[in-house]
N, C-alpha and C positions, 0 to 999 in steps of 0.2 A: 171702401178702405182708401184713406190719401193715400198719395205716392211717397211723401215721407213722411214719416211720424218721430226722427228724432231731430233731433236741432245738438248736433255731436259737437259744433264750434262753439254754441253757449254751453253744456255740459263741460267738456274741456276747459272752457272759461274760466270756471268755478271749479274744477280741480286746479288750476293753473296758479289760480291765487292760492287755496290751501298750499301749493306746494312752493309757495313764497313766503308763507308765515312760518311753514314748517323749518326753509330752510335759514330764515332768520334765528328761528330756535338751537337750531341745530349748530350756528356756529357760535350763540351765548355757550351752549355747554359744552366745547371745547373750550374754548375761552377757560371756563371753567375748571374742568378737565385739568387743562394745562396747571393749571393754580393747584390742583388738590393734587397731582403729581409732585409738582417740586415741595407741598406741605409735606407730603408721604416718607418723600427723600428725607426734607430736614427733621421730621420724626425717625426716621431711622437714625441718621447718623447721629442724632440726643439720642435715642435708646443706646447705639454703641459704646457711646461716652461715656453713659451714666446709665446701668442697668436700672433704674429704680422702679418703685409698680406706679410711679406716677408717670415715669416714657413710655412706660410699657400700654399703660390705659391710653394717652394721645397718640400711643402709635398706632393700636388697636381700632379708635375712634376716627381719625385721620382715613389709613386705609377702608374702614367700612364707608365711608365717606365717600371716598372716591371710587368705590366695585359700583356704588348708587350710582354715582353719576353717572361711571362706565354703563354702567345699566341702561340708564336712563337716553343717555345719548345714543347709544346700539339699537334702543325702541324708537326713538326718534328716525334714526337714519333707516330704521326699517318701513316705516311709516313712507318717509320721502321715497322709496325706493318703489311700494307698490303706489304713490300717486304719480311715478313715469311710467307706470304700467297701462294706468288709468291715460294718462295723457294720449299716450303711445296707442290705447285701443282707439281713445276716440276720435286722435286724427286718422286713422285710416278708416273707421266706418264715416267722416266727412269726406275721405278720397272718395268713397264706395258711391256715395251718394251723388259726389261729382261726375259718375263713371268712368275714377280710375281707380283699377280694384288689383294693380300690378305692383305687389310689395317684397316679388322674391320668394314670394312661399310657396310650396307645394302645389301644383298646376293638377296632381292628380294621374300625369300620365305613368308612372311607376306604378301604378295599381290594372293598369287596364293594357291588355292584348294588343298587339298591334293588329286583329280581324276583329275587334269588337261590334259584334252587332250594330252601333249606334251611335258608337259614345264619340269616335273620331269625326265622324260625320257631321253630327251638329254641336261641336264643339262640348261637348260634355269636359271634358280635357282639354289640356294644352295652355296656352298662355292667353290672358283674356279670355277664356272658357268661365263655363257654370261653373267648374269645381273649387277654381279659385277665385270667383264673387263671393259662394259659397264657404268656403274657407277662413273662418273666425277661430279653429279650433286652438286651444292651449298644449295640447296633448298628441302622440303619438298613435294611439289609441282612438282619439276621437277622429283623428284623420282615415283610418283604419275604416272607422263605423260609417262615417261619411261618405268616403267612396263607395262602400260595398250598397249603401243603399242607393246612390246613383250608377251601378252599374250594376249590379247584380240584381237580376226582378224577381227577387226575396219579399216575403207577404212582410212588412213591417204592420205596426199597429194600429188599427182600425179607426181607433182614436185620436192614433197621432197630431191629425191637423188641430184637433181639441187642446194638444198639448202642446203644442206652439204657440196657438193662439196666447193663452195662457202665458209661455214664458214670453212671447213677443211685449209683451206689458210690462214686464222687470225689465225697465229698460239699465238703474241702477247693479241690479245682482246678477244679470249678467257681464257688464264688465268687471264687477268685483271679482265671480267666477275666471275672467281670461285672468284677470291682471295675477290672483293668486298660482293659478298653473306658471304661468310666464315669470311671476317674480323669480322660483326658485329653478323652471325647468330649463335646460338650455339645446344648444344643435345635438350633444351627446344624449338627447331624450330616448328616440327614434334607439339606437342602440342598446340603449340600456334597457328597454321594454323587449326588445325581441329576445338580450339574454335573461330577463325575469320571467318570462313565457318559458323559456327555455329550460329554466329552472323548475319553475310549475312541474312539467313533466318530467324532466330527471334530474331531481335535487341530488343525485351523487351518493357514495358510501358515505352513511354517519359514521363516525369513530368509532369504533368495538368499546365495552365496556372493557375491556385489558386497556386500552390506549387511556381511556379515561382515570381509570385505577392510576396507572403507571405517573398520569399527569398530577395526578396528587401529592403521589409520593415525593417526584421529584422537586415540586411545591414545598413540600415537608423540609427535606432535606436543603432546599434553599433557607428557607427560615431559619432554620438550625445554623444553619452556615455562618450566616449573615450575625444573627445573635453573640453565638459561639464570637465572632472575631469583635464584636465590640464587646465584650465582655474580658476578652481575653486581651486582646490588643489594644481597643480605646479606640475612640474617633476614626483617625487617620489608616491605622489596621483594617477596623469593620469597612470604612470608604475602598479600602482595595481589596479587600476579598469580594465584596459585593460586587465591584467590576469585574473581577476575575470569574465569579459565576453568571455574571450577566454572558458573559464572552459562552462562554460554556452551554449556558442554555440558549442563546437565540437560535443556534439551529434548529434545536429539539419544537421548541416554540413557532417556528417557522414552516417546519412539518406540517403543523394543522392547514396550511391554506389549500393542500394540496384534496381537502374534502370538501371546497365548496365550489359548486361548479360555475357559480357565477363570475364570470370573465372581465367585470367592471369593475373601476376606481370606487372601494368601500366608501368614500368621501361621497362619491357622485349616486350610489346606492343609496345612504344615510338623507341626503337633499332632495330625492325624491320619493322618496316612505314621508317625508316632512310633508312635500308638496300633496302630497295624495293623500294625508291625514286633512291637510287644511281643504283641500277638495272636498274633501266625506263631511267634515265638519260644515261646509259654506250652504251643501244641501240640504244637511239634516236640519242649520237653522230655521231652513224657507219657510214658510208658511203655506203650502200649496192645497189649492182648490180639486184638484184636476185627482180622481182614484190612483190611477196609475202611476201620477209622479208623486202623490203622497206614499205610494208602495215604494217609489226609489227613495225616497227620503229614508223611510223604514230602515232598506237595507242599506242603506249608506251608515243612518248611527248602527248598526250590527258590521259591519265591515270594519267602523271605525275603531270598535274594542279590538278585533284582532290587531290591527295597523297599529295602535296602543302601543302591543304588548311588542310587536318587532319594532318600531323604534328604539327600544336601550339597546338592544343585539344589533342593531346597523348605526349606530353614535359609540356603541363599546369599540366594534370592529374598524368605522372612520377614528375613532381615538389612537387606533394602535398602530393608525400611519404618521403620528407626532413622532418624530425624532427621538424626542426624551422616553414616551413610552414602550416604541420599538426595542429600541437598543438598553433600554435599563431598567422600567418596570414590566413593561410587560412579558420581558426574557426571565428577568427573575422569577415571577410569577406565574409563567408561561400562560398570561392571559387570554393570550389567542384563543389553545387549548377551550377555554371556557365558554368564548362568545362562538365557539362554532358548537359547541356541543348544543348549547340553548338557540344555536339556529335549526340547527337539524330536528330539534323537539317542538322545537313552534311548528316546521311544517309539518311535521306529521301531525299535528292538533288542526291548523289553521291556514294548511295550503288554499284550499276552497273558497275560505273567507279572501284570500290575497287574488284569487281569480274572479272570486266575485266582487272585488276594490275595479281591476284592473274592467270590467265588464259595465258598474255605474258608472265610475268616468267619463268610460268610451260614449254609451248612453245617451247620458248628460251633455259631453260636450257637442254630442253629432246634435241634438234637437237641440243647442243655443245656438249653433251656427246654422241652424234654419228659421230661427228664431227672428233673430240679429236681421236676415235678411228679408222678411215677411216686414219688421219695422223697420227697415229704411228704403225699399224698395216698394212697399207697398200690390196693391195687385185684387183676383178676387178668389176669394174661399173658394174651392172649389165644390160642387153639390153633384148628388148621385146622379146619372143621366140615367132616362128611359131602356129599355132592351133594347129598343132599335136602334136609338140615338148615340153610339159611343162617344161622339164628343161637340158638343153645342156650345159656342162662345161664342159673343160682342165684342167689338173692337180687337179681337186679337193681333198682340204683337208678340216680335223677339226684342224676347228678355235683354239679352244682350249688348242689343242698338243702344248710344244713347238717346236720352230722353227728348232732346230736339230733333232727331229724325224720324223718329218711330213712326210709323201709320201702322191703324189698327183696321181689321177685317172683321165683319160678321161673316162665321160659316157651321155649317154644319154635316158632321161625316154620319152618315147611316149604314149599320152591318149592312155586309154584302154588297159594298158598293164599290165602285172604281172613277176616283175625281181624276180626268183628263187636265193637264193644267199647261195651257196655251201662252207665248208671250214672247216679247224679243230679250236678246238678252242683258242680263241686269235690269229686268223690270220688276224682279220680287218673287218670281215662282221657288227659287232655293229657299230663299227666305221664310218664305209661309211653309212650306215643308220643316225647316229647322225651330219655326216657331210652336208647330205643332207638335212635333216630337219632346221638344223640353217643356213644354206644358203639360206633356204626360207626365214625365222626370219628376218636375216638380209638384207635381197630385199626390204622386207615389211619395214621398217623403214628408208630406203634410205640407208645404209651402202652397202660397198663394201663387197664381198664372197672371202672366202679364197681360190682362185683360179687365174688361170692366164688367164681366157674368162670365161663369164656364161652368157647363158640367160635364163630366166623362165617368166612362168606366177604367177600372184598370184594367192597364192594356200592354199585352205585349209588344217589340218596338223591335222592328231591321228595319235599317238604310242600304241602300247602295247608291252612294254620294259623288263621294272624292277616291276614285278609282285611278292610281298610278302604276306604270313599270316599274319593273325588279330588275336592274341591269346587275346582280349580282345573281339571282335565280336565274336567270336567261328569262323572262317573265314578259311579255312585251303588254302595255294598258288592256287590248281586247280580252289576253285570256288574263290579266289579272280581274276584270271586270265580270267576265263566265265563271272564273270560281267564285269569286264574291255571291255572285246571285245562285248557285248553285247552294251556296249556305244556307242564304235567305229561303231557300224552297226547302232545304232540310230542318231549316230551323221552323215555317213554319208546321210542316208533317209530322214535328217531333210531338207536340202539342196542339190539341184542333180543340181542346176543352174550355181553355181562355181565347176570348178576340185579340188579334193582331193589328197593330196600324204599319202597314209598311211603305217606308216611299223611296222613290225610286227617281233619281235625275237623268235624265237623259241615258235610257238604255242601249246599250250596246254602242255608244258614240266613237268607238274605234276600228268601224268595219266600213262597207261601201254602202250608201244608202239603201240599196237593193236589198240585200242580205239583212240590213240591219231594220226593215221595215217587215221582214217577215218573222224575224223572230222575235222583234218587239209584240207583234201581234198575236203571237201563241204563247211567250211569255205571259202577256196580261189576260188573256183568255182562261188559262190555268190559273192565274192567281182570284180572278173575278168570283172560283167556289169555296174560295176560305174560307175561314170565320173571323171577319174581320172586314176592315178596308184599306182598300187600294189608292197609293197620291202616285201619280206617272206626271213628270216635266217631260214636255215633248216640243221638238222643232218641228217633228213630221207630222204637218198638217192632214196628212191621210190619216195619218191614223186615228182622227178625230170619226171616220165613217163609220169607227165600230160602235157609236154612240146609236148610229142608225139601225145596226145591223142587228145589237143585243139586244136581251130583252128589258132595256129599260136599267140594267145594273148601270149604266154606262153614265157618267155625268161631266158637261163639260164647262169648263172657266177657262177666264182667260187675263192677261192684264195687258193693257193697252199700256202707246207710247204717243207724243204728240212730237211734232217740229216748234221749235222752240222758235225761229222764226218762218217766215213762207219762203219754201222756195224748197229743192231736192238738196243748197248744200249746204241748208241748216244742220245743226246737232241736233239728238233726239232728246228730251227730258219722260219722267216717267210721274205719276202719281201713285204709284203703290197699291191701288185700289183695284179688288175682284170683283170682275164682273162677270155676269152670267153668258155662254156660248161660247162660241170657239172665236180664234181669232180672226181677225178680217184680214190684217194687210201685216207687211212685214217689215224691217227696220236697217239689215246687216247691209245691203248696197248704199244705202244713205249713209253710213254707220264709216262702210269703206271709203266711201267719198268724202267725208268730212275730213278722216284722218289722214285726206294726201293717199290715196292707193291709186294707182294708174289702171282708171276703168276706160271701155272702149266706149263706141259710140254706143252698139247693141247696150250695152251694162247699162249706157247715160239713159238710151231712152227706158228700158225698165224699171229702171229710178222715178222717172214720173211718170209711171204706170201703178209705183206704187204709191206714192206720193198721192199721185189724185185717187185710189181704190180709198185711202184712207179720209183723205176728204171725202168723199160722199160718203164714207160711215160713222163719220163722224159727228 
């Protein structure tokens, strides 16, 4: 698979211009517009003059004339609006591809614990994290589904990667897909979904059939009202008793809001029953190869008759926040009354279907936004591993790095094993541990690994990483560091039925070397019978003798550093690259020396004790 397979600055291109002819169009039919407005006028004030049925017909023809145009120009400016949608996607998957993937959007951490097994550690979250490269979604929902499959290790579909694969190739209908969500959804999205869930569950008292009755009646007697005074009175009469009952009934009228428990602007309800009709619709046109997304296309057109049938009931209800129908027809009419009665009977018919709207969405949007990212980031399918082999990859990197730093690794983890990983620091040992862990991440979701081959199994995942104090717990780093790993040992005993990858940086780094080499040692002793394996970062060179001691569970790497020139008060540079054994020589006194730290003589001369250890193994 290339690294990138969209070209998002020529695609935008070519919306760019469509959205150049469009708006040349769009300001002939104002232009326009303008002209069949003042014809409208001067047909009106000829019909005042002179009732005849020949003003009457140009006034009639005139105005139809001009609803077209309105028309016609409202389709237009609808049109331009989703080609900045268009625009707006494809310059940020051009950022994405530049690796800048920082637009403001949802990072992910609102969904995930502050002790998450994993997800803080190797940036699963946060800013510049997976979750926001990952992050194409339209939807409040899709955001929802997205997280919970990168953090919650929920069995997703079997097939999935089949089914990326698949949408990763619409590279057109998936932006068609953001830009429709995005035309109409806005920041109040997120809100308005948690009060429609809301409602799902407790859609509230429907109105008794007396309230109903009663609303008729008073219905009744408005008409009567109203009639009675133009009949009785003439024009100017009927015009003020109809106020006078407008007055009269808005409250009655107004009563009804108190049965619908959804807590949102009917305007902003109405805009997204729209957006999530045009959703249902964008699926059900697809074409799709794949069983399982031809079953969501399925239910999408069955979803979309219910979504149908509540759009009048949420355009009747955004109607009745107009001024004019507020306060004068719909008081009269106590049309409220009505559109709540026919909301309360759709859910009891078609609550299910609006959960099951709310569930393809989610779906849909979670596998375009892995989609999106498999084509422009490129990577390899990932293929089943052996029983022994939990995870086998070439070249492996982090996803993350950009694309000019990256160095990729051959390795391979085997159950029951414990990888020792040796190195100075900031030579790549964090790194390759964070590499390998969102190469699981992204298995489990169907996305490609930033690799050139991998296969694994799925695998459960603890880190104990980036371990800090709680100076508000009274918490000081070592015991915040012992409860951490004390998870990781309950989290692995909770489950021994699936294999575990768990790694581990520098344990216990907040204690005295002594203390912290004995318990590092019986730490990984007891982890070495899981089911699973073991990644330990280690400074403590000893503790590489367990490699001797066990029975072979034990495997040790390492990553070298070189002096960038000769001499002990060079800088050190690193090549990234894993090599087989433990390390030879060590880096932090040259490291100190370089940076200006005031070492003595003893310090000077072990400086080129290591200096030359490392030259001869070199």
């Amino acid at each position: 698979m290339s690294e990138k397979q969209i070209d998002h600055k020529a695609m935008g291109a070519a919306v760019a211009s469509q959205a150049t002819g469009l708006g040349r169009t769009a300001l002939s039919l104002g232009l326009v517009r303008l002209l069949g407005f003042i014809g409208a006028a001067w047909a009106l004030v000829t019909f005042i003059g002179d009732a005849s049925p020949m003003t009457l017909v140009t006034l009639l023809v005139v105005a139809a004339v001009y609803a077209a145009l309105t028309l016609w120009h409202g389709s237009v400016e609808d049109k331009r609006s989703r080609l900045r949608g268009l625009l707006e996607y494809h310059k940020r998957g051009a950022d994405r591809c530049a690796g800048n993937w920082d637009h403001g959007q949802a990072d992910g951490a609102r969904f995930c614990e502050d002790w998450h097994a994993y997800a803080r550690d190797v940036d699963v979250v946060g800013p510049k994290g997976l979750y926001a490269l990952l992050n194409t979604t339209g939807s409040a929902m899709g955001e929802e589904r997205l997280a919970s499959w990168l953090l919650e290790e929920q069995s997703v579909s079997e097939t999935q990667q089949v089914q990326v694969q698949e949408l990763a190739a619409h590279h057109q209908w998936r932006a068609r897909w953001w830009s429709v969500l995005r035309h109409r959804l806005d920041a109040d999205e997120e809100a308005l979904h948690t009060s429609l869930s809301n409602w799902l569950k407790n859609p509230g008292k429907p109105p008794s059939v007396l309230l109903g009755v009663g609303a008729w009646l008073f219905r009744l007697l408005a008409l009567a009202l109203v009639v009675w005074a133009v009949n009785a009175l003439g024009g100017p009469g009927g015009a003020v008793v109809t106020l006078v009952v407008a007055m009269l009934w808005y409250p009655i009228n107004n009563m009804s809001h108190r049965y619908i428990t959804v807590d949102r602007d009917p305007m902003h309800i109405d805009r997204h029953v729209r957006a999530w009709r045009e959703a249902l619709a964008v699926i059900e046109e697809q074409s799709f190869a794949h069983p399982e997304l031809k079953a969501l296309a399925a239910r999408a057109g069955a979803a979309d008759g219910a979504a149908a049938k509540l759009l009048p009931i949420t355009a009747g209800l955004a109607q009745a926040r107009n001024p004019l129908w507020q306060f004068l027809v719909g008081a009269v009419t106590l049309g409220d009354w009505w559109f709540v009665r026919r909301l309360h009977t759709w859910h009891g018919l078609h609550a299910e279907q609006l959960q099951e709207t709310i569930e393809i969405i989610a779906q849909m949007d979670a596998l375009c936004c892995v989609a999106s990212y498999a084509a422009e980031q490129g990577g390899a399918w990932v293929q089943p591993a052996s029983d022994k082999e939990l995870l086998k990859a070439t070249n492996l990197a982090h996803p993350l790095l950009p694309r000019a730093v990256r160095v990729g690794n051959d390795i391979c983890l085997r159950s029951g094993s414990v990888l020792l990983l040796t190195g100075a620091n900031a030579s790549g040992k964090s790194t390759l541990m964070r590499a390998l862990v969102l190469s699981a991440v992204l298995a489990r979701i169907g996305a490609p690994v930033c690799a050139e081959s991998c296969s694994l199994q799925p695998l459960r995942l603890a880190t104990v990483m980036r371990v800090q104090d709680d100076i508000n717990a009274g918490t000081s780093r070592f015991q915040a560091e012992v409860h951490a790993l004390r998870r990781v040992l309950d989290r692995i005993e909770e489950d021994d039925s699936r294999p575990m990858l768990a790694a581990f940086d520098e344990i216990l780094g907040g204690t005295n070397s002594h203390e912290r080499h004995i318990g590092t040692r019986a730490i990984v002793r007891h982890l070495k019978t899981m089911n699973g394996v073991v990644i330990v970062t280690t400074h403590d060179l000893d503790l590489v003798n367990l490699a001797e001691e066990e029975d072979g569970r034990f495997h040790l790497a390492h990553f070298a550093d070189r002096a960038v020139e000769q001499g002990f008060d060079s800088d050190v540079a690193f090549d990234y690259l894993l090599r087989e054994g433990a390390l030879q020589s060590t880096n932090a006194l040259r490291v100190m020396r370089a940076a200006g730290l005031p070492l003595d003589d003893m310090t000077t001369d072990e400086i080129h004790t290591s200096v030359n250890k490392e030259h001869s193994h070199g």
